[in-house]
N, CA, C and O of each residue as an XYZ file, in Angstrom:
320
protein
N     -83.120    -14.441    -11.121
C     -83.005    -15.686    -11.872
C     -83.809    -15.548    -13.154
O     -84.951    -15.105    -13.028
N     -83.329    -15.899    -14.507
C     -84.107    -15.559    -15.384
C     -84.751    -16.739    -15.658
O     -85.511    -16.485    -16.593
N     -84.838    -17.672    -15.408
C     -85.771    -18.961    -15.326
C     -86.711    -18.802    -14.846
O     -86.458    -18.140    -13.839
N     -88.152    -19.066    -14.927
C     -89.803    -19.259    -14.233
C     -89.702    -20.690    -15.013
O     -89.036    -21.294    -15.854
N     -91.302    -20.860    -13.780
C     -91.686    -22.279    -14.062
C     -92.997    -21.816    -15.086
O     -93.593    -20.741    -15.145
N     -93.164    -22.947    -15.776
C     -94.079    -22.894    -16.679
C     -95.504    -22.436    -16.572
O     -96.068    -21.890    -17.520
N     -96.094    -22.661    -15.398
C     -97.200    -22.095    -15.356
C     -97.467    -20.015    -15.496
O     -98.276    -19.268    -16.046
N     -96.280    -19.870    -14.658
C     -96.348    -18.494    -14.705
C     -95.450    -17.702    -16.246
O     -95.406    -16.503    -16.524
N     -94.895    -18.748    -16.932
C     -94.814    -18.354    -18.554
C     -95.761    -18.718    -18.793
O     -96.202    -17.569    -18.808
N     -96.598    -19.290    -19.024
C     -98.087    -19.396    -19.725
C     -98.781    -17.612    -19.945
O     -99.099    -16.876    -20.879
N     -98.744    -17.575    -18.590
C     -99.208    -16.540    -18.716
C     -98.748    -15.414    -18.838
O     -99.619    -14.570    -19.052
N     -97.575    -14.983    -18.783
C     -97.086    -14.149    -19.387
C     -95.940    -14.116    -20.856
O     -96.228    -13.183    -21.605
N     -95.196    -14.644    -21.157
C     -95.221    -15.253    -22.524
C     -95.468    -16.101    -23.164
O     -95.239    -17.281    -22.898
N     -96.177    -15.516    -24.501
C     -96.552    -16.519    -25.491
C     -95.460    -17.600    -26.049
O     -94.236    -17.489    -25.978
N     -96.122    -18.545    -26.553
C     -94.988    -19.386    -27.307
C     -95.186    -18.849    -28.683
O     -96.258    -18.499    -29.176
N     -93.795    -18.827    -29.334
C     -93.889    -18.551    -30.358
C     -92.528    -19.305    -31.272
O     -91.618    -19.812    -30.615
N     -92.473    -19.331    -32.811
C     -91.595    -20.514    -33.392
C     -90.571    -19.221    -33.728
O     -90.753    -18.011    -33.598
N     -89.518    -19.923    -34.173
C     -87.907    -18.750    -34.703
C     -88.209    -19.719    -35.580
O     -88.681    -20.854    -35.647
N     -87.701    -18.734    -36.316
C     -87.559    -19.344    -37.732
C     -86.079    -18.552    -38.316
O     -85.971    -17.386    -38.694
N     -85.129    -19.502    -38.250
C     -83.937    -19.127    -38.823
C     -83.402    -19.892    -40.130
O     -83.106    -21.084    -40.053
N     -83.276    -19.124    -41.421
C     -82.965    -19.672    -42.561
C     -82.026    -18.723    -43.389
O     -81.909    -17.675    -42.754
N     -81.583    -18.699    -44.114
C     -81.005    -17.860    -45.280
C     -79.535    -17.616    -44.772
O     -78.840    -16.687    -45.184
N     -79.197    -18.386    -43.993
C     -78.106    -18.328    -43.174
C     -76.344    -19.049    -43.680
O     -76.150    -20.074    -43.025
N     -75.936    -18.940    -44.005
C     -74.876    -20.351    -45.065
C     -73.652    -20.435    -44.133
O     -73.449    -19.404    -43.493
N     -72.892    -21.337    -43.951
C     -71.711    -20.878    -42.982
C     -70.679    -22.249    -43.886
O     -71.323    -22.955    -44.662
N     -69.290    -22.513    -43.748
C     -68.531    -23.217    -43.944
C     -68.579    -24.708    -43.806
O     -68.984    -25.069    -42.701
N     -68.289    -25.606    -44.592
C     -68.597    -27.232    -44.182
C     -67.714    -27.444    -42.933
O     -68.162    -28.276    -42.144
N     -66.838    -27.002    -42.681
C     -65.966    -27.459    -41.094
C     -66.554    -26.806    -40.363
O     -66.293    -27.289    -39.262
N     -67.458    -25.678    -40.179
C     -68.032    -25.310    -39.029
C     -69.611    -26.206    -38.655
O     -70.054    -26.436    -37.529
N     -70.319    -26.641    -40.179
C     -71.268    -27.529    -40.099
C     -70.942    -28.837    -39.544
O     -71.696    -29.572    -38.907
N     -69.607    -29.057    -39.896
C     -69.025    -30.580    -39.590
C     -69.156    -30.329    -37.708
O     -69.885    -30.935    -36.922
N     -68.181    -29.244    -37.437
C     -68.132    -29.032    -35.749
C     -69.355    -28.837    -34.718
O     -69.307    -29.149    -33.528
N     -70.452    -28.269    -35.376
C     -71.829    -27.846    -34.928
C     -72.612    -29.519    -34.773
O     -73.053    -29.918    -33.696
N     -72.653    -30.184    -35.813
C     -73.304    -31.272    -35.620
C     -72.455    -32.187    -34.797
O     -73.084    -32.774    -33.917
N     -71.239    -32.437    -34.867
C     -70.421    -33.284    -33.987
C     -70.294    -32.653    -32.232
O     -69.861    -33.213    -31.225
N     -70.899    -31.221    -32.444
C     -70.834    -30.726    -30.742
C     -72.194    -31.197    -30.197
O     -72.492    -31.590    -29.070
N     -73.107    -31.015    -31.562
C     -74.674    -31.435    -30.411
C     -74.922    -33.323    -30.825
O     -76.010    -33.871    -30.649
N     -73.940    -33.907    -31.263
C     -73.955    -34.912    -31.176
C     -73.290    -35.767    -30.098
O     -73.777    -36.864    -29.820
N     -72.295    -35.351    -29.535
C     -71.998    -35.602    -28.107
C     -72.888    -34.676    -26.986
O     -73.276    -34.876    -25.836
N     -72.935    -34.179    -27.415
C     -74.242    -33.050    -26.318
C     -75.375    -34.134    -26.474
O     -76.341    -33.618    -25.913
N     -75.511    -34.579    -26.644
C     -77.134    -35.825    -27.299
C     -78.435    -34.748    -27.211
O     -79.426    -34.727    -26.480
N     -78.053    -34.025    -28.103
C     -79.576    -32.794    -28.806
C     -78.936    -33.100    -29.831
O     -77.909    -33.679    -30.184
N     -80.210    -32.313    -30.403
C     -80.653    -31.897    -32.054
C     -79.876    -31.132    -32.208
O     -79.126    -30.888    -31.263
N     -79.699    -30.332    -33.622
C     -78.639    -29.124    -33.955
C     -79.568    -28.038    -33.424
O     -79.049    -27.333    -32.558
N     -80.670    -27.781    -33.709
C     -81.583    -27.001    -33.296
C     -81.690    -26.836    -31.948
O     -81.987    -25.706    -31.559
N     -81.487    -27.856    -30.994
C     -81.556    -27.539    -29.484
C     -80.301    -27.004    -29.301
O     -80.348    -26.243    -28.334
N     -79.089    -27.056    -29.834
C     -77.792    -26.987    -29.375
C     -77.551    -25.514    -29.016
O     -77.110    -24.871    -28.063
N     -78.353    -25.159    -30.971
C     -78.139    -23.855    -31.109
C     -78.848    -22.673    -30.106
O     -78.481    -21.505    -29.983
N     -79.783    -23.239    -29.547
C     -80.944    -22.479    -29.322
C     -80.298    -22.710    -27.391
O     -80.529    -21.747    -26.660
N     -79.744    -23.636    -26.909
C     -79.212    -23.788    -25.858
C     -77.801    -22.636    -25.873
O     -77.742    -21.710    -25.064
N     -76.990    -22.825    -26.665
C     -76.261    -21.821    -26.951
C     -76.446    -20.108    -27.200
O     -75.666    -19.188    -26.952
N     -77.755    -20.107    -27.766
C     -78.174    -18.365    -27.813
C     -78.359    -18.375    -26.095
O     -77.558    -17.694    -25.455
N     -78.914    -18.782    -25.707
C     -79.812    -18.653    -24.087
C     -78.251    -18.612    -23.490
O     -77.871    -17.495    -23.136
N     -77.383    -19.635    -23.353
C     -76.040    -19.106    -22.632
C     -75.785    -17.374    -23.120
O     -75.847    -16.449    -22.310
N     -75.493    -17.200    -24.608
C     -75.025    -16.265    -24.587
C     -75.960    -14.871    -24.110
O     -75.545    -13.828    -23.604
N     -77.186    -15.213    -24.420
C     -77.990    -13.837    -23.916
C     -77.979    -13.869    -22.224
O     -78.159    -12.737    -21.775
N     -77.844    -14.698    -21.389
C     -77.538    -14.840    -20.274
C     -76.155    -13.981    -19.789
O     -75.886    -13.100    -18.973
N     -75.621    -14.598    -20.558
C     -74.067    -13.773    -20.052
C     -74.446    -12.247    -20.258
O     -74.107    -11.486    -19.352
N     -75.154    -11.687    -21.421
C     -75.118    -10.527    -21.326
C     -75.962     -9.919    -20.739
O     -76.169     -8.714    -20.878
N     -76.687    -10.819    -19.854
C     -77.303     -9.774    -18.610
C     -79.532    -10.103    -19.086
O     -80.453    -10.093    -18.270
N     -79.610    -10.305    -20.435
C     -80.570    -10.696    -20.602
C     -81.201    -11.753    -19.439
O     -80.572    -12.692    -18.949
N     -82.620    -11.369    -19.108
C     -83.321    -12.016    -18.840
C     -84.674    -12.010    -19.221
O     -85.481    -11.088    -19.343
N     -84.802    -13.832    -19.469
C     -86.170    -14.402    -20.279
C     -86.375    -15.490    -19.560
O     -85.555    -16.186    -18.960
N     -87.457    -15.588    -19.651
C     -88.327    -17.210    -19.428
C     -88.075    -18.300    -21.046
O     -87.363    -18.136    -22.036
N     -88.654    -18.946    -20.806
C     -88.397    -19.917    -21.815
C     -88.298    -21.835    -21.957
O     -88.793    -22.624    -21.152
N     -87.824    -22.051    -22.721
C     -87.630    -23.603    -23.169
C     -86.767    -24.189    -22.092
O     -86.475    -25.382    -22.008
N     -86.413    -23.302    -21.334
C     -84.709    -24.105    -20.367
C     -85.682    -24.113    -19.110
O     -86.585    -23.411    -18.656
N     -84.802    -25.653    -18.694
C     -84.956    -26.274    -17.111
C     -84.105    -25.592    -16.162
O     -82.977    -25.257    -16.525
N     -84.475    -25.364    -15.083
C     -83.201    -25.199    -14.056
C     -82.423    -26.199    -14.023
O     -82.716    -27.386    -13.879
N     -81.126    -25.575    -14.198
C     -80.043    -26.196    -14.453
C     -79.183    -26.617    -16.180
O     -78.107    -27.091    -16.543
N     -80.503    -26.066    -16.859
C     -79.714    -26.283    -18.278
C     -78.745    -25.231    -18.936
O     -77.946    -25.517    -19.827
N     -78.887    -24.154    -18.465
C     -78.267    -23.164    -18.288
C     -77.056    -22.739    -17.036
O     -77.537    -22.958    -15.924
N     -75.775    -22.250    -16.972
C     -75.084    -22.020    -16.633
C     -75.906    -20.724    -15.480
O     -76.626    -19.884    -16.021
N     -75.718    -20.682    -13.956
C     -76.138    -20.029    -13.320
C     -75.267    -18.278    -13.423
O     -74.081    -18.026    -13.635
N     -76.291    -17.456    -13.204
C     -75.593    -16.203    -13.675
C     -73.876    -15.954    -13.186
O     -72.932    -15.556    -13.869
N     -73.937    -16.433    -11.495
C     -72.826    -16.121    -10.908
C     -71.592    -16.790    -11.839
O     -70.428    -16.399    -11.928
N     -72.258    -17.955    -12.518
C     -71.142    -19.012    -12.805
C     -70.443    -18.213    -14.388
O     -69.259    -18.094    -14.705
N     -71.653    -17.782    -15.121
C     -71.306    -16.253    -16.156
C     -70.393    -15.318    -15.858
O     -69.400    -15.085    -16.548
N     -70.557    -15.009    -15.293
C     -69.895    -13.739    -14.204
C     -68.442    -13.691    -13.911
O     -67.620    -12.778    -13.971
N     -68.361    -15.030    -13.552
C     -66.867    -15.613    -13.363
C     -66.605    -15.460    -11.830
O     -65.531    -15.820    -11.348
């Protein structure tokens, strides 16, 4: 399971900030991004950052992190 509970990320990873900028993409994909994490009820920033964690999941990555059990899609459910 690539999920831990917080105490045992404390201690083994740090928190640290992403900083993503310099990035430009199309007004209909900005239009679709904010209208997906606007029914999602997050930020664009959580959406996105919920979305990397699906995709590094699927590819087998495992991390601790910002996600609850259950905010994430379970590996088997990846898998197909």
């Amino acid at each position: 399971m690539p999920l831990i509970d917080s105490r045992e990320r404390r201690q083994k990873d740090p928190i640290v900030n992403v900083m993503l900028n310099g990035r430009r993409v199309t007004s209909g994909f900005r239009t679709a991004l904010f209208a997906a994490s606007s029914r999602a009820g997050v930020s664009v920033n959580e959406y996105v950052i919920q979305a990397a964690g699906e995709k590094l999941l699927a590819s087998g990555s495992q991390f601790s992190g910002v996600f609850e059990p259950g905010d994430l899609p379970s590996p088997a459910a990846v898998d197909g």
